[in-house]
N, C-alpha and C positions, 0 to 999 in steps of 0.2 A: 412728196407729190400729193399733192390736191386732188382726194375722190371726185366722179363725176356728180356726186349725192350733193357734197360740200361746195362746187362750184354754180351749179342749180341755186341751191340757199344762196350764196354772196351775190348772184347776178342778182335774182330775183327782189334780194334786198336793193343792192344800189338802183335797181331798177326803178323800185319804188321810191327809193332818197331822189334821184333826178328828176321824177315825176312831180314829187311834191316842192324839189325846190321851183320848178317849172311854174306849175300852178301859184307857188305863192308869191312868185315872181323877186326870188329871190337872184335870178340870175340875167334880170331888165337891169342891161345897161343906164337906161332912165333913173329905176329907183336906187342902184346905185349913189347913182350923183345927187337925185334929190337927198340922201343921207349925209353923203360931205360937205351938200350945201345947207344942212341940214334947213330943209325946207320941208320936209315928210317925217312922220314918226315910225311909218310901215316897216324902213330897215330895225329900227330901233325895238322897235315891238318886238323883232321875229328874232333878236339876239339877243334881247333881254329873258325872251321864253327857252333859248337856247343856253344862257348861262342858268336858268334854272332846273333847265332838264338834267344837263351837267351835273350840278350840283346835287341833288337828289340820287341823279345816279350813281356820283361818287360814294355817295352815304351810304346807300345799298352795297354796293362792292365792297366798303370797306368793316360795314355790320357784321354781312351776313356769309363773309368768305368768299365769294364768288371768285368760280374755278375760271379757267382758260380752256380751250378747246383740248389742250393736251393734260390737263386734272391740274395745271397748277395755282395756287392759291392766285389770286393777283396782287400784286401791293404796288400804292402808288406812295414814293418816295416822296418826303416832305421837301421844299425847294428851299436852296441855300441863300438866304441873305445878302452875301457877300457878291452872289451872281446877278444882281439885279438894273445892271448896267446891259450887258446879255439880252436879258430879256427884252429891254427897252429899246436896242439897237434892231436885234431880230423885229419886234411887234411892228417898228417903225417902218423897216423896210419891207415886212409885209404888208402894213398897211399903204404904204408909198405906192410897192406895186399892183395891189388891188384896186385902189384911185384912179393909177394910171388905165390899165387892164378894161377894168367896170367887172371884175371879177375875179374871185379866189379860186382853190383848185378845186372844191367839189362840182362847183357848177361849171367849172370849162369843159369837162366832159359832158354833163348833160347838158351844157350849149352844142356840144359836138354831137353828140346822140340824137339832138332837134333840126340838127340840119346845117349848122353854121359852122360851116367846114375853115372859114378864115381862124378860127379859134385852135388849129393845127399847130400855127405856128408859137403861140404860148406855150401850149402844152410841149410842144420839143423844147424851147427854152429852158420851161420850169423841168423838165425832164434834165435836161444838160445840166444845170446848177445844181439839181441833186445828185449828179452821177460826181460831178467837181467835188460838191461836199464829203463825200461817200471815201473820194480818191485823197484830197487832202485831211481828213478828219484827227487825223491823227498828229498831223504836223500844227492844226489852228489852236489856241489858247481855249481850254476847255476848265 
């Protein structure tokens, strides 16, 4: 169970992540599309600084030990070659449905958080397709 200490910190943080995708309008349907039509560089900018925070930050975790909230080391496992079919079907259809959408899953709640309560019904979607996966995980080719 989750202290009330611990869920204070995680709100407050996502709080602050939806704020800022807010403000950088990361979660405008507009600059969405300007990105696939590629006619703007602003998406582009803001995941290009996002693949390098990434990055950086992996290089840290993987230096300097960084623990888990429960003491444990973290390690992130190197990706297997032979899966890279996987990734490209997953990426696709992420991407497919973000296009569709004008939005991925962090910012459909902070579209929900700002008021735009039609973005309900994604979110039970993407909810339901995770519960699917969760349920068959075991049975799909891994």
């Amino acid at each position: 169970m989750i202290s009330a200490k611990d869920f204070l910190k995680y709100l407050s943080a996502g709080t602050l992540f939806g704020f800022v995708l807010m403000k950088s309008e990361v979660v405008s349907w507009f600059r969405i599309q300007e990105m696939f039509r590629f006619d703007a560089f602003h998406m582009y900018g803001i995941i290009g600084l996002a693949i390098v925070v990434g990055l950086i930050s992996i290089q840290i975790i993987k230096r300097r030990n960084v623990k888990d909230l429960e003491g444990n080391i973290i390690t992130i496992p190197p990706k297997d070659p032979k899966q890279v079919t996987r990734y490209i079907v997953g990426g696709s259809l992420f991407g497919l449905g973000w296009a569709l959408l004008g939005a991925c899953p962090g910012p459909m709640f902070a579209l929900l958080g700002s008021g735009i309560t039609i973005i309900i019904v994604p979110i039970v979607a993407a909810l339901a397709g995770t519960y699917t996966y969760g349920a068959l995980r075991s049975k799909l080719p891994h």
